[in-house]
MDTraj code that builds the backbone (N, CA, C; nanometers):
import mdtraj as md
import numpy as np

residues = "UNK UNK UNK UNK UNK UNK UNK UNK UNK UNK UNK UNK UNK UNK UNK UNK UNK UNK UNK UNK UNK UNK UNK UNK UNK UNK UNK UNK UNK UNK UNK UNK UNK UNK UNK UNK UNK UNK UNK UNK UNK UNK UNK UNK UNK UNK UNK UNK UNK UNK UNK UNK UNK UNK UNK UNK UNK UNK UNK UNK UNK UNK UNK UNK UNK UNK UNK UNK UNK UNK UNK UNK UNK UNK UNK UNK UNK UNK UNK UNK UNK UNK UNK UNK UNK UNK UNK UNK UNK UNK UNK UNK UNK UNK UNK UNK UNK UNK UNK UNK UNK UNK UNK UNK UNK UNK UNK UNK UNK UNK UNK UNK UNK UNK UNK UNK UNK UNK UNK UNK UNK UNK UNK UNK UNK UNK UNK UNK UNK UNK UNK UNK UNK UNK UNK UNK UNK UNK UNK UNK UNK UNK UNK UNK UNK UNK UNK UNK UNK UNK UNK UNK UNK UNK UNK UNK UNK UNK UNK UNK UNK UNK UNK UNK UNK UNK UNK UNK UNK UNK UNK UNK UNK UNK UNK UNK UNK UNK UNK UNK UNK UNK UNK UNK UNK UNK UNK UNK UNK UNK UNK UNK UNK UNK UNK UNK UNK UNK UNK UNK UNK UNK UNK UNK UNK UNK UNK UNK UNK UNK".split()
xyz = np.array([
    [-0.9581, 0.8190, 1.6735],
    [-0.8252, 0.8077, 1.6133],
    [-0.8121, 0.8995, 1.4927],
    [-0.8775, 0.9124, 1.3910],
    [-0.9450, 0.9500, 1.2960],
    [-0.8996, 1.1333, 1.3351],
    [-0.9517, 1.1758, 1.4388],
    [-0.9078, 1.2819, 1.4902],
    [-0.7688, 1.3341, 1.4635],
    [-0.7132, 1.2648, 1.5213],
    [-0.5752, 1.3173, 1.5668],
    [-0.4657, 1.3350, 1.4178],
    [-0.5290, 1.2727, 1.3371],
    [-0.4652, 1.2829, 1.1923],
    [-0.4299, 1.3989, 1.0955],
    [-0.3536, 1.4339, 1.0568],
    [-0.3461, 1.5116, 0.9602],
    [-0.3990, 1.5528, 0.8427],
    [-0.5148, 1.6742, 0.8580],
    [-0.5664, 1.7211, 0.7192],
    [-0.5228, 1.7432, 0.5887],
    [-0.3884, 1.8006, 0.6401],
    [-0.2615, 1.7917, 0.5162],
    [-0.1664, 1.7527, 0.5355],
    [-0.1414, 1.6318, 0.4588],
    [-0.0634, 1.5429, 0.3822],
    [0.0224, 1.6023, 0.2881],
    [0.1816, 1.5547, 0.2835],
    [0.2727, 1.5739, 0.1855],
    [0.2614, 1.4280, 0.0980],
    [0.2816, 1.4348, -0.0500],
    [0.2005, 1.3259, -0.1012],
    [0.3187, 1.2413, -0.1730],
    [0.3943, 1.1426, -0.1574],
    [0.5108, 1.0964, -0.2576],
    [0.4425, 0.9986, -0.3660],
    [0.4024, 1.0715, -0.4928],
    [0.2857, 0.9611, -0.6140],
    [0.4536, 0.8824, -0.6784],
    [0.3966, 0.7649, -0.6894],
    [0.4716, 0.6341, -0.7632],
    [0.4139, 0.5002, -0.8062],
    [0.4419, 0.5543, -0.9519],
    [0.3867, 0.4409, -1.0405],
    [0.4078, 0.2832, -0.9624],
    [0.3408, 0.2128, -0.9678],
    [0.3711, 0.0569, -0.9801],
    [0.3914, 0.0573, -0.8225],
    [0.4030, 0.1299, -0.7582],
    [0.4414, 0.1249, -0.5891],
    [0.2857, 0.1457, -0.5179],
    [0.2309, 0.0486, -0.4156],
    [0.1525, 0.0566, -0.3291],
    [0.1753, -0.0221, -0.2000],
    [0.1695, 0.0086, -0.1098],
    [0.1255, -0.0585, 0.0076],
    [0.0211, -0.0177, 0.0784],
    [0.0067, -0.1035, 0.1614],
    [-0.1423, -0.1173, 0.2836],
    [-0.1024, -0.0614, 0.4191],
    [-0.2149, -0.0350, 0.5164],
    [-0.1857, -0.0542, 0.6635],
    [-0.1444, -0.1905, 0.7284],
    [-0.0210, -0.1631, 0.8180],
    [0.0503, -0.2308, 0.8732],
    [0.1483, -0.3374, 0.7858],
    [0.1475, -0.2387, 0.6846],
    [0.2844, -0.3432, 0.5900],
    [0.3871, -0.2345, 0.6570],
    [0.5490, -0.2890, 0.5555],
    [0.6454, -0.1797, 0.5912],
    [0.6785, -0.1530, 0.4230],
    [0.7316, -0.0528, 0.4110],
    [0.7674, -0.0359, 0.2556],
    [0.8864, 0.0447, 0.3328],
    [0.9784, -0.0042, 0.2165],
    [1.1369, 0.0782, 0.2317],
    [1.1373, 0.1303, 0.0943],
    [1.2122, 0.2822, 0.1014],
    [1.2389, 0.3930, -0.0054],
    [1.3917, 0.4368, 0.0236],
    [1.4317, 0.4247, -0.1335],
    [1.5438, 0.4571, -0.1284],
    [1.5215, 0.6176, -0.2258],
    [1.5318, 0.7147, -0.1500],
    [1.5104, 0.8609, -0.1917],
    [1.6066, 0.9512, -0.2443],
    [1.6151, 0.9847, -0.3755],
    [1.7771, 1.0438, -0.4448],
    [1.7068, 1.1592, -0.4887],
    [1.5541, 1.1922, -0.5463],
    [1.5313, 1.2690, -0.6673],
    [1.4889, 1.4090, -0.5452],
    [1.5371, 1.5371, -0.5621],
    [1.5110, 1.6429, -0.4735],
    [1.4176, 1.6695, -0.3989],
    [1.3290, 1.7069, -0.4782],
    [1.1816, 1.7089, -0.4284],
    [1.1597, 1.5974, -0.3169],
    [1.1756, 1.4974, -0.3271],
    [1.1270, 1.4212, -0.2648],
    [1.2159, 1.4172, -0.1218],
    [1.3803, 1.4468, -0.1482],
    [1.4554, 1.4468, -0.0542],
    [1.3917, 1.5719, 0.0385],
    [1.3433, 1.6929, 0.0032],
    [1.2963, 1.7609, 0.0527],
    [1.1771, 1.7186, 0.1455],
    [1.0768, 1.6940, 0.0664],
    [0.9534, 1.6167, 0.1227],
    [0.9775, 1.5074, 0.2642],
    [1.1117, 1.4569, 0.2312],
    [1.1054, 1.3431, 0.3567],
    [1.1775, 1.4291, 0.4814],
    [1.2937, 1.4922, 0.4618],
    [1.3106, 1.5640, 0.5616],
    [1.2251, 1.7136, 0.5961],
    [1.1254, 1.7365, 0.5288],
    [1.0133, 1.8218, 0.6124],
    [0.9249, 1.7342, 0.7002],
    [0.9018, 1.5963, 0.6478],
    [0.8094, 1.5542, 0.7331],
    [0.8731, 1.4649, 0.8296],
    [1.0475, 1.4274, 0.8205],
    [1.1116, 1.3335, 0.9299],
    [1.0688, 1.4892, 1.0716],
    [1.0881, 1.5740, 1.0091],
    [1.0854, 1.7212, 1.1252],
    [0.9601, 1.7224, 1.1565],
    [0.8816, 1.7341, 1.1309],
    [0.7698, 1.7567, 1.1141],
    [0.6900, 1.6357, 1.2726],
    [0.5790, 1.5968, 1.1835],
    [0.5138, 1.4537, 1.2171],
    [0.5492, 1.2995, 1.1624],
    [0.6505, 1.3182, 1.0677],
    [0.6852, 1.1427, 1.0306],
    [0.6331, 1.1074, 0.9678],
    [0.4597, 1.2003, 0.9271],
    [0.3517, 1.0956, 0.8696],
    [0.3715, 1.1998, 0.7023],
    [0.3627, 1.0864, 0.5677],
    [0.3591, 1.0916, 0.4668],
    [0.2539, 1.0224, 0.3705],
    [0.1906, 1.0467, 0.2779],
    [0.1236, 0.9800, 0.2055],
    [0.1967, 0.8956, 0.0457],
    [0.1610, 0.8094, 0.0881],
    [0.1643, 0.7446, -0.0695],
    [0.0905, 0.7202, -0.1557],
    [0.0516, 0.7438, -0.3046],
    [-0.0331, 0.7503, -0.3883],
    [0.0306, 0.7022, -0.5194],
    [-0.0328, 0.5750, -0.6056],
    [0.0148, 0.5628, -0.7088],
    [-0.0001, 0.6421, -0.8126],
    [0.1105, 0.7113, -0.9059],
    [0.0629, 0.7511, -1.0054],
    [-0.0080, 0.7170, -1.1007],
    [-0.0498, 0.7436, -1.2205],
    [-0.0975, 0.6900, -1.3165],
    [-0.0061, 0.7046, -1.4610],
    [-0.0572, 0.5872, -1.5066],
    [0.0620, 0.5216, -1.6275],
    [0.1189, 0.7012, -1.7270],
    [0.2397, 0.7030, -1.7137],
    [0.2722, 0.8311, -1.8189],
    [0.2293, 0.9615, -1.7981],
    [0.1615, 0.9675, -1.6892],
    [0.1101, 1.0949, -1.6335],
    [0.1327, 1.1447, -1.5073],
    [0.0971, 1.2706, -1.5166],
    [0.1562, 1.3281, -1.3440],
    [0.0144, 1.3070, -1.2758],
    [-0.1039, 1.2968, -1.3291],
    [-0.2317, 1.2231, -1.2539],
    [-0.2026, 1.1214, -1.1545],
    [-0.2797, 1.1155, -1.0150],
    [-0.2287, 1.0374, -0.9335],
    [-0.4227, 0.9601, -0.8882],
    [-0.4071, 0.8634, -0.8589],
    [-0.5291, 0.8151, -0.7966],
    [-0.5755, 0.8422, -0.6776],
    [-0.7032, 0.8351, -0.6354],
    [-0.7714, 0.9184, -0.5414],
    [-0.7333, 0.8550, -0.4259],
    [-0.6915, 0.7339, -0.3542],
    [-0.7230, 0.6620, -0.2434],
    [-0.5540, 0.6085, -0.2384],
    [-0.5206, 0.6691, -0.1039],
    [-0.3404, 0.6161, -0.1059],
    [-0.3535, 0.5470, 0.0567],
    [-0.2238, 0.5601, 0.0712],
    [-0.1936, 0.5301, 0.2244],
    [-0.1105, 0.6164, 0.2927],
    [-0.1469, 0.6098, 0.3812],
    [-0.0455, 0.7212, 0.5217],
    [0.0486, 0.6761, 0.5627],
    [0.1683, 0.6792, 0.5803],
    [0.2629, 0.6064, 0.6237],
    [0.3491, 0.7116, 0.7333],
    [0.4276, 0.6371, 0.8348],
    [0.4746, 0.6729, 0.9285],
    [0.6355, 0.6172, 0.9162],
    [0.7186, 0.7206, 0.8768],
    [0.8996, 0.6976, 0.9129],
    [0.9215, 0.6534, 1.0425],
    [0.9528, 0.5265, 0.9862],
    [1.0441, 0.4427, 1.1522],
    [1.1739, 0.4631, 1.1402],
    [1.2578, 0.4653, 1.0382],
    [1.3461, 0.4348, 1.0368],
    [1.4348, 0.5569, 0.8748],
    [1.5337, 0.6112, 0.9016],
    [1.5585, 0.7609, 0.8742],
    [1.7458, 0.7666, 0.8663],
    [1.8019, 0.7328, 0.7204],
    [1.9632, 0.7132, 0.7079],
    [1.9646, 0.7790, 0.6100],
    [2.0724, 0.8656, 0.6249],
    [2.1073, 0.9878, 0.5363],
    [2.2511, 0.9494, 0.4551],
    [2.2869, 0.8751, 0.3555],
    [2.4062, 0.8243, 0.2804],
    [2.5217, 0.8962, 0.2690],
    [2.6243, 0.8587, 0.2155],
    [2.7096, 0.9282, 0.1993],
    [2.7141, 1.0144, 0.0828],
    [2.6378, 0.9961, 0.0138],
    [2.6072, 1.0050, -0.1489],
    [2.4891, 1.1139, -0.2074],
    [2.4043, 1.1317, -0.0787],
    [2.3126, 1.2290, -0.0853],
    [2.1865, 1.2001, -0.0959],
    [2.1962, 1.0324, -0.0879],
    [2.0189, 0.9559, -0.0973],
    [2.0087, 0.9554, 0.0577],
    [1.8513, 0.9050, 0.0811],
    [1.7453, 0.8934, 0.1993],
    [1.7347, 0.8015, 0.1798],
    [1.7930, 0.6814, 0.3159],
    [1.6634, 0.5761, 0.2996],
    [1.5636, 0.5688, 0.4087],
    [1.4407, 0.5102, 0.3942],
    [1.3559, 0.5719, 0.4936],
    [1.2441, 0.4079, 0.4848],
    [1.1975, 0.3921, 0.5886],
    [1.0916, 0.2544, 0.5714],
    [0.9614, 0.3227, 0.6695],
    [0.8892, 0.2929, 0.5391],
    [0.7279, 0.3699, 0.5866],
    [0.6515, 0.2176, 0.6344],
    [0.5952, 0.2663, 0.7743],
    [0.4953, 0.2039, 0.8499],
    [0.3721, 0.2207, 0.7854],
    [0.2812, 0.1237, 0.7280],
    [0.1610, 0.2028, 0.6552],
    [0.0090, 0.2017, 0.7835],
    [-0.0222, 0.3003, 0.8348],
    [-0.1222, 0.3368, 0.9038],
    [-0.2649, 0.3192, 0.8668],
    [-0.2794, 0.3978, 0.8100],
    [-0.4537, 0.3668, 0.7427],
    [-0.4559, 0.4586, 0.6015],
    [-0.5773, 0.3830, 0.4681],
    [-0.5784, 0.4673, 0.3795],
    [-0.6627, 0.5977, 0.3752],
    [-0.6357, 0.6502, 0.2950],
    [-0.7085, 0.7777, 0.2917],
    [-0.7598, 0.8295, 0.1648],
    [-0.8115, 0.9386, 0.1464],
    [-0.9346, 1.0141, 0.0344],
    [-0.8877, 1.1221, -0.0129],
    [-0.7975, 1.1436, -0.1251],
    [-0.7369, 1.2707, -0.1711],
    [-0.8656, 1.3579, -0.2135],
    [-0.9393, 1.5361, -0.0904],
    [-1.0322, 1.6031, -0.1491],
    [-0.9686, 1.6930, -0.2362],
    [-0.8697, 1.7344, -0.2179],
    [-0.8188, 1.8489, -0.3457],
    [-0.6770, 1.8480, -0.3181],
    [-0.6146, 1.9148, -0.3616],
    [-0.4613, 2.0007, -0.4086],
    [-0.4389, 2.0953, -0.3248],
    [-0.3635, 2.1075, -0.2552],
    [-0.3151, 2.2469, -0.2201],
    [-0.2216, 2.3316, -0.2547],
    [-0.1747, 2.4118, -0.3080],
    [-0.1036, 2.5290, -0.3760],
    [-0.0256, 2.5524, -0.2691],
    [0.1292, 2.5694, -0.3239],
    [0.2007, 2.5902, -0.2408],
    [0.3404, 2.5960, -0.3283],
    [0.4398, 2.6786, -0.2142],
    [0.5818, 2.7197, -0.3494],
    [0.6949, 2.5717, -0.2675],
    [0.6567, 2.4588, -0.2645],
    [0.7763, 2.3480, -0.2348],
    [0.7437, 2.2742, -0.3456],
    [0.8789, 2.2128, -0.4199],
    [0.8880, 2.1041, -0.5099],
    [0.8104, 2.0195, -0.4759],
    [0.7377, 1.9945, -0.3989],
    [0.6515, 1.8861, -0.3746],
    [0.5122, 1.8858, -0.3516],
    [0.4210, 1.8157, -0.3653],
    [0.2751, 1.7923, -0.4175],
    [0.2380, 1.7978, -0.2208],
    [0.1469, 1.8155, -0.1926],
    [0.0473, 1.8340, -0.0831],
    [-0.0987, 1.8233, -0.1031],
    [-0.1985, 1.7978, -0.0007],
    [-0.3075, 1.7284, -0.0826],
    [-0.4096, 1.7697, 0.0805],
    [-0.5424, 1.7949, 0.0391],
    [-0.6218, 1.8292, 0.1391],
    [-0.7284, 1.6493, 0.1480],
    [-0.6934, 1.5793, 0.2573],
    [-0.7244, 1.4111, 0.2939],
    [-0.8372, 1.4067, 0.3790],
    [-0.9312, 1.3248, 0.3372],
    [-1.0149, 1.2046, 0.4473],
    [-1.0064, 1.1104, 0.4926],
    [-1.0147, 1.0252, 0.5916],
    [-0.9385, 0.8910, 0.6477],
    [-1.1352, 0.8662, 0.6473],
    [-1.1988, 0.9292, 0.6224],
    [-1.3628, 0.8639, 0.6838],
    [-1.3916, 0.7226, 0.6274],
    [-1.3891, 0.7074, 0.5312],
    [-1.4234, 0.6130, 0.4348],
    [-1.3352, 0.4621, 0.4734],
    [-1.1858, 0.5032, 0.5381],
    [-1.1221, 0.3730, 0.5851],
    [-1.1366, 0.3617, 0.7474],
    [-1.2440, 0.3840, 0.7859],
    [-1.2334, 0.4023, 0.9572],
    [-1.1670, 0.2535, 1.0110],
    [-1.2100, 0.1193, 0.9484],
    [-1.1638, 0.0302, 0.9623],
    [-1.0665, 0.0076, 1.0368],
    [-0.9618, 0.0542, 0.9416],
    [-0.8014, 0.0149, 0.9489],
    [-0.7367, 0.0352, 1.0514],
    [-0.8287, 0.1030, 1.1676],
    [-0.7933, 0.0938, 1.3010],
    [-0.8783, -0.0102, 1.4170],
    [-0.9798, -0.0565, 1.3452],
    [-1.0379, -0.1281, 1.4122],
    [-0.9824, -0.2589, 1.4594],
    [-0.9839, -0.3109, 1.5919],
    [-0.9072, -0.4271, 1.6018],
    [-1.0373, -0.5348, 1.6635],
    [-1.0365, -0.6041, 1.5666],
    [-1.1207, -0.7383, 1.6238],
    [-1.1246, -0.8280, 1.5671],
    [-1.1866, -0.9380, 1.6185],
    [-1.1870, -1.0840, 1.5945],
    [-1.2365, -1.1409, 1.4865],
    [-1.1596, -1.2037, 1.3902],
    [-1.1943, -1.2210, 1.2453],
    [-1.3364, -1.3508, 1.2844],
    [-1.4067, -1.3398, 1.1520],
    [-1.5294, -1.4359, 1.2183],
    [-1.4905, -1.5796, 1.1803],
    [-1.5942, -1.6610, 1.1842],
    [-1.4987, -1.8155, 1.1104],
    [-1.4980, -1.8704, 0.9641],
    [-1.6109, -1.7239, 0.8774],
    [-1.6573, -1.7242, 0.7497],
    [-1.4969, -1.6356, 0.6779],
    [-1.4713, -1.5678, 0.7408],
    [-1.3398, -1.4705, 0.6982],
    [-1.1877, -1.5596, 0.6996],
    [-1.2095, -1.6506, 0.8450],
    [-1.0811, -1.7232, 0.8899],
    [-1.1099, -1.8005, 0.7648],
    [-1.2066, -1.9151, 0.6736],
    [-1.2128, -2.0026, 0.6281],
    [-1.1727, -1.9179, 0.4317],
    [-1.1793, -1.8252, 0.4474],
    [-1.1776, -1.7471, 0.2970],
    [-1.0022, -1.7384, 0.3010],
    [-1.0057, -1.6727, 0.4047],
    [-0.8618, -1.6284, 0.4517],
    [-0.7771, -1.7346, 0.3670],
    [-0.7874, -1.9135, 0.4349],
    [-0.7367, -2.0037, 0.3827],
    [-0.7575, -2.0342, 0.2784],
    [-0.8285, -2.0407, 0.2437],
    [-0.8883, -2.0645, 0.0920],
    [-0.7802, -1.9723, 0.0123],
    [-0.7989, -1.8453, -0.0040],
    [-0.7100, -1.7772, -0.0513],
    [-0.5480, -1.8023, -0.0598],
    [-0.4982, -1.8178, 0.0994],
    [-0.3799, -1.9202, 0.0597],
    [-0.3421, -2.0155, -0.0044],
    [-0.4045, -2.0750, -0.0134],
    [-0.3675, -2.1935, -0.1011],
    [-0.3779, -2.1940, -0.2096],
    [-0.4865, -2.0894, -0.3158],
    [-0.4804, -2.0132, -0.4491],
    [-0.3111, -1.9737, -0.4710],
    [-0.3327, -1.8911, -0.3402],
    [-0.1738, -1.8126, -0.3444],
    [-0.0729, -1.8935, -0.3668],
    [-0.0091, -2.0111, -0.2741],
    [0.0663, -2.0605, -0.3232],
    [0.0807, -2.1351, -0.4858],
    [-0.0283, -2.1497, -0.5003],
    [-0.0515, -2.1642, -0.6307],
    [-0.0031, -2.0739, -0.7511],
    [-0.0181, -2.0059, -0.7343],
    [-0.0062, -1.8634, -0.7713],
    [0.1629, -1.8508, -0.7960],
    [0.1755, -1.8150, -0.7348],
    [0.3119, -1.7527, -0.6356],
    [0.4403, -1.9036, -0.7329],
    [0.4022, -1.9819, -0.7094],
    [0.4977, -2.1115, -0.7548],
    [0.4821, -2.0670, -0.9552],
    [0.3520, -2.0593, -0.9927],
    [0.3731, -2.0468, -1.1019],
    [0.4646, -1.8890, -1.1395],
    [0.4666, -1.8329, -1.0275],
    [0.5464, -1.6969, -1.1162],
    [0.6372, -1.7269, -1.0845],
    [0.7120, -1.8139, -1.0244],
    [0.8791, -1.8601, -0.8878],
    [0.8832, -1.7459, -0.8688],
    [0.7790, -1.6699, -0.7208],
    [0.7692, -1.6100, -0.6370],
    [0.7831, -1.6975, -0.4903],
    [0.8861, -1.6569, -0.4110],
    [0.8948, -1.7334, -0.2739],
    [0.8586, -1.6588, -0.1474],
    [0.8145, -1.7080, -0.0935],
    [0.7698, -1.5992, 0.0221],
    [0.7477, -1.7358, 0.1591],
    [0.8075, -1.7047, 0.2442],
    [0.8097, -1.7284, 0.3923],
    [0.7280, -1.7613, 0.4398],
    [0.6392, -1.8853, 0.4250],
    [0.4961, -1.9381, 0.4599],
    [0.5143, -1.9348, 0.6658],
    [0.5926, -1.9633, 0.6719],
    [0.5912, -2.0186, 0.8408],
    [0.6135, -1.8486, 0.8991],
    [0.6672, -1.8139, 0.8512],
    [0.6753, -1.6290, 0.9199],
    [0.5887, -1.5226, 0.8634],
    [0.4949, -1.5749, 0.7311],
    [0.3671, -1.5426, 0.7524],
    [0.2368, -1.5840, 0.8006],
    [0.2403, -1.6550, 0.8601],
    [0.1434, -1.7346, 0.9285],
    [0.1303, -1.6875, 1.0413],
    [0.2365, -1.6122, 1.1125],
    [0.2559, -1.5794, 1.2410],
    [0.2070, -1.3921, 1.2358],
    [0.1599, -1.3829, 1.1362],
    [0.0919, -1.2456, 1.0859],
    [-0.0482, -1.2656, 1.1250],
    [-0.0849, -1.1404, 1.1847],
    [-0.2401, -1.0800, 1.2178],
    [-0.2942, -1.1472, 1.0285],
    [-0.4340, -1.1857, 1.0530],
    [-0.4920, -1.2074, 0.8950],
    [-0.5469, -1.0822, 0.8104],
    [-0.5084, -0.9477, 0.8925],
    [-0.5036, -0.8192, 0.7980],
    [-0.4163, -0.8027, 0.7651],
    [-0.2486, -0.8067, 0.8107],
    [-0.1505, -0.8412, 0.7757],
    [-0.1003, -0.9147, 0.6730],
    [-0.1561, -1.0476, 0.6661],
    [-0.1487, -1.1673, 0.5845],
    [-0.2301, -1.1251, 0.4046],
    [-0.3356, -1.0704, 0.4584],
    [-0.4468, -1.0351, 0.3783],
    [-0.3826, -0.9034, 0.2450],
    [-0.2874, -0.8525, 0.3571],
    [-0.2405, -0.6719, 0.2981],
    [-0.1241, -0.7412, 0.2398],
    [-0.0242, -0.8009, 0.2741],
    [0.1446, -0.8640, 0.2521],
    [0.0823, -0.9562, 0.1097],
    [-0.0274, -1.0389, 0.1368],
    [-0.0199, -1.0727, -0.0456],
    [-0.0570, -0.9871, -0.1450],
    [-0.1794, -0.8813, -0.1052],
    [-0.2115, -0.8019, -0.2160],
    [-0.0925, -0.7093, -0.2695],
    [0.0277, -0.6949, -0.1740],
    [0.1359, -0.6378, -0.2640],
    [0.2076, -0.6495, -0.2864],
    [0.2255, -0.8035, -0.2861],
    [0.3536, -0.8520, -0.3359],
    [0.3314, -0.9550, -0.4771],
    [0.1955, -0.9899, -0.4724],
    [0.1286, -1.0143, -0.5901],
    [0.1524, -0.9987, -0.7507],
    [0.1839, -1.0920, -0.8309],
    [0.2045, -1.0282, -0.9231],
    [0.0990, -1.0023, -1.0346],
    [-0.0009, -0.8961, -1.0022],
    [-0.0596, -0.8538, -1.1041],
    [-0.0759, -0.7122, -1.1102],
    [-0.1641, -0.6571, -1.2123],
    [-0.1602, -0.5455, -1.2720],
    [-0.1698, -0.4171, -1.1750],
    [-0.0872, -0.3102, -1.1800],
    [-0.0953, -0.1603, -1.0919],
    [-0.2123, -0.1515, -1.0578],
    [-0.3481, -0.1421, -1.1396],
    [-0.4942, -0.1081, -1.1637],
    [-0.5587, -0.1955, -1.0510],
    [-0.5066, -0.3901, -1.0641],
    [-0.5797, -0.4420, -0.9802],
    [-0.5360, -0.4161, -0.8278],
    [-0.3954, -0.3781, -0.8231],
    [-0.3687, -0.3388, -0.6455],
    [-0.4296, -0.1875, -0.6479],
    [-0.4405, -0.1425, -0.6949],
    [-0.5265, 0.0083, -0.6497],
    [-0.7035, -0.0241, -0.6251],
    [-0.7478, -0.0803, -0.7169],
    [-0.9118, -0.1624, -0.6774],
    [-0.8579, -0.2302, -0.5483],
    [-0.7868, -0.3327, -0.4818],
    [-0.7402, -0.3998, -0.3457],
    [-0.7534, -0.2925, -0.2635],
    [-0.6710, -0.1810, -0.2925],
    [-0.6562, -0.0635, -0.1736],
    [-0.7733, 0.0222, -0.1255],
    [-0.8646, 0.0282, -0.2379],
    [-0.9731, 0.0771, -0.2531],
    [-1.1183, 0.0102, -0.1453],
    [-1.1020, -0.1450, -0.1328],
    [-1.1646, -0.2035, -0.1228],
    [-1.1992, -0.1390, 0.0744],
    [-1.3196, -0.1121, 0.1066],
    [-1.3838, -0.0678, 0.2169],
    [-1.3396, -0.2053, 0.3212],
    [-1.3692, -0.3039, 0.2958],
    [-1.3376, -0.3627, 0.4194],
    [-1.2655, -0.5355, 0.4494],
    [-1.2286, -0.5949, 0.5099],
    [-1.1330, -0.7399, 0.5122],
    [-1.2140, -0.8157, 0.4164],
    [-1.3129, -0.8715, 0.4576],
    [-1.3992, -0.9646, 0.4054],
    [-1.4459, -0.9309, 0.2040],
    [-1.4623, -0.7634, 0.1972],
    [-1.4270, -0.7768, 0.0353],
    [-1.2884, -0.7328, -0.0385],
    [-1.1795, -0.7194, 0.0533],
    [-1.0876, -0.6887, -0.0409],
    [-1.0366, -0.8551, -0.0091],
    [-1.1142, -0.9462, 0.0505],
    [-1.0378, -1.0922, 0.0504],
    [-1.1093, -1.0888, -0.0653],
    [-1.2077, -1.0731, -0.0713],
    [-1.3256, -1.1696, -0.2277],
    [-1.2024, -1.0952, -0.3249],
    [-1.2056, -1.0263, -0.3202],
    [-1.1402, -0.9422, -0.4529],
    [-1.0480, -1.0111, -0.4877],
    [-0.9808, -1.0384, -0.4055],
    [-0.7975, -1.0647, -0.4288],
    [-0.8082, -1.1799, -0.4545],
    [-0.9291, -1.2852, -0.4106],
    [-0.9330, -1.4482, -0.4575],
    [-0.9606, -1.4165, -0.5878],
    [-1.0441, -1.3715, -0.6340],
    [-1.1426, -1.3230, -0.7739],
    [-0.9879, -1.3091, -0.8615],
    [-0.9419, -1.2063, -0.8272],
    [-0.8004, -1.1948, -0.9410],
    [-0.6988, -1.2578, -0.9238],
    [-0.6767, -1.3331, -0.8552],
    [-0.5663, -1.4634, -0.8157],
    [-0.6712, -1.5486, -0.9313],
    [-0.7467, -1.6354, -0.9191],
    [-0.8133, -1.7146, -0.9738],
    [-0.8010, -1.7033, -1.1233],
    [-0.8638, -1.5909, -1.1402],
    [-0.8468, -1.5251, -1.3077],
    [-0.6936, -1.5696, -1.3787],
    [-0.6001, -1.5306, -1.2959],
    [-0.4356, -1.5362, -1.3290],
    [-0.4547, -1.6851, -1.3728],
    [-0.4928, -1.7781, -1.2449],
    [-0.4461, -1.9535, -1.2340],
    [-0.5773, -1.9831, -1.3690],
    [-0.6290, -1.9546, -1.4326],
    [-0.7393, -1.9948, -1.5123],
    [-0.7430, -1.9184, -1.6863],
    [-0.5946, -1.8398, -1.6356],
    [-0.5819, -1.7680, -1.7678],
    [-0.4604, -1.8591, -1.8218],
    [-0.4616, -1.8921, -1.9609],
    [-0.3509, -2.0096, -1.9634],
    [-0.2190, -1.9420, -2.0259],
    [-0.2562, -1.7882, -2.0866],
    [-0.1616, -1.7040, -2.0951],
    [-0.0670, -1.6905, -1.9667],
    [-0.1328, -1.6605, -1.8366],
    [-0.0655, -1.6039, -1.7596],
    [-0.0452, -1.4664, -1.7125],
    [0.0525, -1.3978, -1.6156],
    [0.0624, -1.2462, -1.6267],
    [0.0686, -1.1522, -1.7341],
    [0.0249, -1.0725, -1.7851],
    [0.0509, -1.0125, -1.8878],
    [0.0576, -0.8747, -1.8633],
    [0.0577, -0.7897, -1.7850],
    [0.0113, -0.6522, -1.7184],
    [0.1871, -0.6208, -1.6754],
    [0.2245, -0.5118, -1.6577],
    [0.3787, -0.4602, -1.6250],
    [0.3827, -0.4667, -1.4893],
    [0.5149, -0.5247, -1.3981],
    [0.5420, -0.4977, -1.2807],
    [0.6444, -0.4008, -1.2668],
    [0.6575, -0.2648, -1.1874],
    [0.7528, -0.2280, -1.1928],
    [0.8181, -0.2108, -1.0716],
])
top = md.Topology()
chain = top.add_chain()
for i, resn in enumerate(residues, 1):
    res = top.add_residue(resn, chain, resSeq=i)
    for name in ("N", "CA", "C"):
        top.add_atom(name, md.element.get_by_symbol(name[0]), res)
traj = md.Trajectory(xyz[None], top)
């Protein structure tokens, strides 16, 4: 699979914005560059990268996601809206130079071979899995965050696993360590680990959502 992917990536970096494989993220696209960027790659292959920036800087972090345009509306007004399929993450190796308003990036998918792998969660993963839910709702009630328990349930548990780490309310830094994380079983530890921290901190959130 790994193969058939694109070495170069057009890269859209945004602060406070991450998603996973097999979430959907919707973009509403006004600023040029970027309007550019989406209709080279709606022409193109569809496939785009996402990468969070970093706080106040045009620095972007090493490990994003690939995403695939399903869906492609051109306004009356001159915005894009566009909803990215997220595929698998990937390994920003360098920069590529080039005369378009927009950033391009030479990628590895090696490191997430995973995210295409399809198999049977074990009964140590299914039992964390839950565990973790129920942190979550925990969680989630103290921020009056609502989310659709019965129509996530009916989600694959990589699905389930990816849909809380980004809708979560904690810090940019801790969903980029989530995205980072090599495989189900430790980006679950992870995400219990900083859920927990939140429910045990008597402050509460303190980190910016944007």
């Amino acid at each position: 699979m790994n193969n058939n992917l694109p070495k170069k990536i057009p890269i859209f970096p945004l602060s406070g914005v991450i998603y996973f494989p097999k979430t959907k993220l919707p973009l509403n696209i006004f600023e040029q560059r970027y309007l550019d960027l989406v209709k080279d790659t709606y022409d193109n292959n569809k496939l785009m990268g996402m990468v969070q920036s970093k706080r106040n800087s045009d620095e972007i972090y090493k490990v994003g996601c690939l995403g695939k345009i399903s869906d492609f509306l051109e306004t009356g007004d001159g915005r894009i809206l566009i909803n990215l399929i997220g595929m698998t993450r990937f390994e920003i190796i360098k920069e590529i130079d080039n005369k378009k308003k927009y950033r391009e990036f030479e990628v590895n998918y090696d490191e997430y071979y995973q995210d295409f792998n399809l198999k049977d969660n074990t009964e140590s993963e299914i039992k964390i899995l839950k565990d973790l839910k129920n942190k979550t709702k925990i969680f989630f009630e103290k921020n009056n965050l609502i989310l659709n328990w019965k129509e996530f349930d009916k989600l694959d548990l990589s699905q389930q696993i990816n849909t809380i780490a980004m809708i979560s309310p904690v810090s940019n830094e801790e969903k980029q360590k989530l995205l980072e994380t090599k495989t189900f079983l430790e980006k679950t530890n992870t995400l219990s680990e900083i859920i927990e921290f939140y429910l045990h901190d008597e402050g509460g959130f303190k980190g910016s959502i944007q």
